[in-house]
C-alpha positions in Angstrom: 28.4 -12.4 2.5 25.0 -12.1 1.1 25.5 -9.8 -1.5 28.3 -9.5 -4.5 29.4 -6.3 -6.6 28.2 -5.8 -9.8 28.3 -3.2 -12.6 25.2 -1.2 -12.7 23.5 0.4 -16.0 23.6 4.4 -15.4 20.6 5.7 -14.1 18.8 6.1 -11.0 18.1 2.8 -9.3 15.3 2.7 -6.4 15.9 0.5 -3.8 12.5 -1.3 -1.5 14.0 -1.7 2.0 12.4 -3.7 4.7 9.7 -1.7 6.4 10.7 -3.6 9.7 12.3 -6.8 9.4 16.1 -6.2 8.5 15.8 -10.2 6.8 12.6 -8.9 4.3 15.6 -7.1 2.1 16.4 -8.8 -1.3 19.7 -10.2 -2.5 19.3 -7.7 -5.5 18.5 -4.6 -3.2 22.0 -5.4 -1.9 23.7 -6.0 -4.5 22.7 -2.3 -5.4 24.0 -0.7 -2.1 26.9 -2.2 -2.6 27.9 -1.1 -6.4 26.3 2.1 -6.7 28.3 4.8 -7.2 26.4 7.2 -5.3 24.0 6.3 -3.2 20.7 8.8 -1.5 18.5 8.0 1.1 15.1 9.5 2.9 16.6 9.2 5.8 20.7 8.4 5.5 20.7 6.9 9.5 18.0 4.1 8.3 19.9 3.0 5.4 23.6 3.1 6.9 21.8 1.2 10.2 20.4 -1.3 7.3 23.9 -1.5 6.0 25.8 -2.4 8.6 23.2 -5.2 9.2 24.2 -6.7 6.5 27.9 -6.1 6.1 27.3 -3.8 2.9 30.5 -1.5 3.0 30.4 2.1 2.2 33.5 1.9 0.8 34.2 5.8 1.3 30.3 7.1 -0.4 28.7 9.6 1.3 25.0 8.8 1.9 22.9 12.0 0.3 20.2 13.1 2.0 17.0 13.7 0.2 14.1 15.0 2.3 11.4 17.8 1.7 13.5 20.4 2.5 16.6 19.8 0.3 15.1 18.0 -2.5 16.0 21.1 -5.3 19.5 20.8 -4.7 20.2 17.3 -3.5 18.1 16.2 -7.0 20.1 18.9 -9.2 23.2 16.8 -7.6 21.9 13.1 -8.0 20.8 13.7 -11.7 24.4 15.6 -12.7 26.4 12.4 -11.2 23.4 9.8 -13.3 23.8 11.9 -16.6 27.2 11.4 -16.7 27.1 8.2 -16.7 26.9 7.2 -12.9 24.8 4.7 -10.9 22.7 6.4 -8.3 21.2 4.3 -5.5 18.2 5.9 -3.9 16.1 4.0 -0.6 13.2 5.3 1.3 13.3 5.8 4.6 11.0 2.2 4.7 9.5 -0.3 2.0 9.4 0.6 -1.8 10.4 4.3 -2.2 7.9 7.1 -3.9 4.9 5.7 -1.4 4.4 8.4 0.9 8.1 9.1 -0.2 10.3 12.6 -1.3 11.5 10.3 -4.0 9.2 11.3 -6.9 10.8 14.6 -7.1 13.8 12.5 -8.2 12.2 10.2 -10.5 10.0 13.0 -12.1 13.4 15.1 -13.0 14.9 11.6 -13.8 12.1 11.4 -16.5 12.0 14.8 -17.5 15.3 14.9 -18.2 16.1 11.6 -20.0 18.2 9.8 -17.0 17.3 6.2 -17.0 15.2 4.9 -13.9 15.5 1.1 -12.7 13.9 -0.4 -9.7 15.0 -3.4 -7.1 11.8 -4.1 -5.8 10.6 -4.9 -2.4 8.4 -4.8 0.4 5.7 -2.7 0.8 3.4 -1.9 4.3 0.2 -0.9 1.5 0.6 -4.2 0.0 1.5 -6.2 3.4 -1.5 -4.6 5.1 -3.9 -5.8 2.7 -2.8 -8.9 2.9 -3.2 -9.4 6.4 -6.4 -7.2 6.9 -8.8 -9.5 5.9 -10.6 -6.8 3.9 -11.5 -7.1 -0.5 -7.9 -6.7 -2.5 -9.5 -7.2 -5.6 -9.5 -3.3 -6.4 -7.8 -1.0 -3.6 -7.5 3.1 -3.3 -4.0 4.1 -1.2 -4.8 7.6 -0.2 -1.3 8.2 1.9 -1.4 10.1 5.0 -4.8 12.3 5.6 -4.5 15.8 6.8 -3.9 17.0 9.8 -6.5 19.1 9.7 -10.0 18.1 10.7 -11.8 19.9 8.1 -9.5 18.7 5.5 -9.8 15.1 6.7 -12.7 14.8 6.5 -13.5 16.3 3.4 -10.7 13.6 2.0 -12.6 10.6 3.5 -16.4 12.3 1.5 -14.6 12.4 -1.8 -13.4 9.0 -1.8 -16.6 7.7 0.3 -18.3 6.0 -2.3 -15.2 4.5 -4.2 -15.6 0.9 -4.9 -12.4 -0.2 -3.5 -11.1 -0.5 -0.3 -9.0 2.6 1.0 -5.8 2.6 2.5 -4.6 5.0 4.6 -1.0 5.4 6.6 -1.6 7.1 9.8 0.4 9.2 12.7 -0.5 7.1 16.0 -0.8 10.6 17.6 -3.7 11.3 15.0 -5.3 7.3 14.9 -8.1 7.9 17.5 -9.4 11.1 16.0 -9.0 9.6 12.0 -11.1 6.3 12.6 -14.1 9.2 14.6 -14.0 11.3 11.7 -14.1 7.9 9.1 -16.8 6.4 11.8 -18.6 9.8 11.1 -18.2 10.3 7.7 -18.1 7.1 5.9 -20.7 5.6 8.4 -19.5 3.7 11.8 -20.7 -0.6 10.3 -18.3 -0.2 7.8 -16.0 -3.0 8.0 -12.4 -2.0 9.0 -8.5 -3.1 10.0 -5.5 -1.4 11.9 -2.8 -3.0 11.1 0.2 -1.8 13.2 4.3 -2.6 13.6 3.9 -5.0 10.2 6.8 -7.3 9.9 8.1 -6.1 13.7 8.0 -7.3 17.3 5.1 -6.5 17.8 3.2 -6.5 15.1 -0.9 -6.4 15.1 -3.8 -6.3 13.4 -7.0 -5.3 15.2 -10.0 -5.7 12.9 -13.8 -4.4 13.5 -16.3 -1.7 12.4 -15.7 1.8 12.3 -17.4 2.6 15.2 -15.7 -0.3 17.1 -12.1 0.8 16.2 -13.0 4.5 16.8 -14.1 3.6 20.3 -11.4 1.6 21.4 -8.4 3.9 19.9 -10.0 6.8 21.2 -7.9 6.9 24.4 -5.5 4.3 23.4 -1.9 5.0 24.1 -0.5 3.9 20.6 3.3 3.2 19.3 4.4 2.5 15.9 4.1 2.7 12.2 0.3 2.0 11.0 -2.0 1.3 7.9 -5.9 1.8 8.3 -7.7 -0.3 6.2 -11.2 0.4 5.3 -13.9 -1.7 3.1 -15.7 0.0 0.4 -19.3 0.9 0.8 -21.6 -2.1 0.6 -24.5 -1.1 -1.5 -27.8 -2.4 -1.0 -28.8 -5.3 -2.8 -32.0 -5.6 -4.5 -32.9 -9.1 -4.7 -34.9 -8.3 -7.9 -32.1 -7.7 -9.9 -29.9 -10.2 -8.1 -32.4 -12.6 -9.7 -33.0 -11.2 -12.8 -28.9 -11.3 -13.4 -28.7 -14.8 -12.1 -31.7 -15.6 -14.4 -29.3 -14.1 -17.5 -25.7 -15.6 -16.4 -27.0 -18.9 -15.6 -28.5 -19.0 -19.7 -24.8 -19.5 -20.7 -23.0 -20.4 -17.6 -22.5 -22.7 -15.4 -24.0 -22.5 -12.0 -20.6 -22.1 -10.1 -19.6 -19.5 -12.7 -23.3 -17.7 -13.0 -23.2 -17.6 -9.0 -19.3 -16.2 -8.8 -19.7 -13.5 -11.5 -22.9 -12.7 -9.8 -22.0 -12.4 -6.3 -19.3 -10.4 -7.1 -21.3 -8.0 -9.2 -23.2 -7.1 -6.5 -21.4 -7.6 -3.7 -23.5 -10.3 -2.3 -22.7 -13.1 0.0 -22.1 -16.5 -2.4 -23.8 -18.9 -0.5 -27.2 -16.6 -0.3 -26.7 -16.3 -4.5 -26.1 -20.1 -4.5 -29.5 -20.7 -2.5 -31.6 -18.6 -5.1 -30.2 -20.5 -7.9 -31.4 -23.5 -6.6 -34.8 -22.2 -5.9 -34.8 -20.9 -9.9 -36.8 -23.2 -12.1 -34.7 -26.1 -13.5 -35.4 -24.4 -17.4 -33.5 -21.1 -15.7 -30.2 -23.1 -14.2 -28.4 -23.1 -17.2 -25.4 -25.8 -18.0 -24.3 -27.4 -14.5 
């Protein structure tokens, strides 16, 4: 038995659930199904099928259902049972609830109305993705699932076209081919760019290319599963003047490692091509080495 009853602090308490591997749970997230007094789900078939995985009894609770069309009532319900004094267990359908998740209906009347909130973290498919998609994570925009209308999607993808971060999407594999046209379009088809589908599962994969290349080969793709589009930030075009001219300035109280890092960052420009023009800078220009 991996998990072990314990008394829980009244409140609502979110549960992350594997977003594919049954194993990627935490001890703590069980520990939680198993002492709740109450426990709510996005979907009440995923978490019972999660249950059962791992032996957590239901001990006579009834799973609550809390989707887009019952939140009102289901949340009126969860938050009477928290206030007086119960422990509420709540689980997306998959990965850390409130991402793409009915949840923050719950939570925001949790707030609003003084019920404590606590959270048993775990995995997440934004998070995972990035990690895997070989794309910046230094700053990152998750922009949930687009429209389904053209218009609408693409008008999403110009407002957030110039972001300095790299976007994250969740997508419909029904929708995938006609998202990465429209980004292709929009955003401009050499931007750098992942799919990353099935993460954690059978199989999973991560196909990585330009817009344009990704667009072309998921246009008539027959495609399965649960997916996260990953798209780099726009590269702007570096002037080597003021490339130089920074260097120049780091490099008067840096180091040259340092003065080439903060540099190269600042501008988005490849390190080793920074590194070359510090060594072509006049030796009473390089700074401390």
């Amino acid at each position: 038995m991996n998990f072990q009853k314990v008394s829980l602090p009244q409140g609502i308490h979110l549960v992350g659930v594997p977003i594919g591997t049954a194993r990627d749970i935490t001890l703590r997230a069980l520990d939680v199904l198993a002492s709740a007094d109450v426990l709510a789900a996005e979907d009440t078939r995923s978490l019972r099928r999660l249950m059962d995985i791992h032996g957590v009894p239901l001990d006579g609770r009834h799973i609550h259902t809390l989707h887009d069309h019952s939140t009102d009532k289901v949340v009126a319900q969860l938050l009477a049972r928290a206030g007086e004094g119960g422990s509420v267990a709540y689980a997306s359908e998959a990965g850390m609830p409130l991402i793409a998740d009915p949840g923050f209906e719950l939570i925001r009347a949790a707030r609003n109305a003084g019920v404590p909130v606590h959270c048993a973290p775990g995995p997440s498919a934004v998070v995972t993705a990035l990690a895997v998609g070989g794309l910046p994570t230094d700053a990152f925009l998750f922009g949930g699932f687009l429209h389904n209308s053209k218009a609408a999607r693409r008008s999403a993808l110009e407002g957030w076209g110039n972001v300095q971060a790299t976007l994250v999407f969740y997508e419909s594999p029904k929708r995938l081919g006609a998202m990465l046209a429209d980004a292709a379009d929009v955003l401009g088809g050499e931007r750098q760019a992942a799919v990353c589908r099935e993460l954690t599962k059978k199989f999973e994969e991560v196909r990585s290319g330009t817009l344009a290349e990704l667009a072309e080969h998921y246009a008539d793709a027959s495609v399965k599963g649960e997916i996260v589009v990953l798209i780099a930030r726009r590269l702007e075009k570096i002037r080597e003047d003021d490339v130089e001219s920074d260097l120049i300035d780091a490099l008067g109280h840096m180091s040259m490692r340092d003065a080439v890092d903060a540099v190269s960052a600042a501008h988005g420009a490849p390190r080793r091509k920074v590194y070359q023009l510090a060594l072509t800078l006049p030796k009473g220009d390089s700074g401390a080495s």
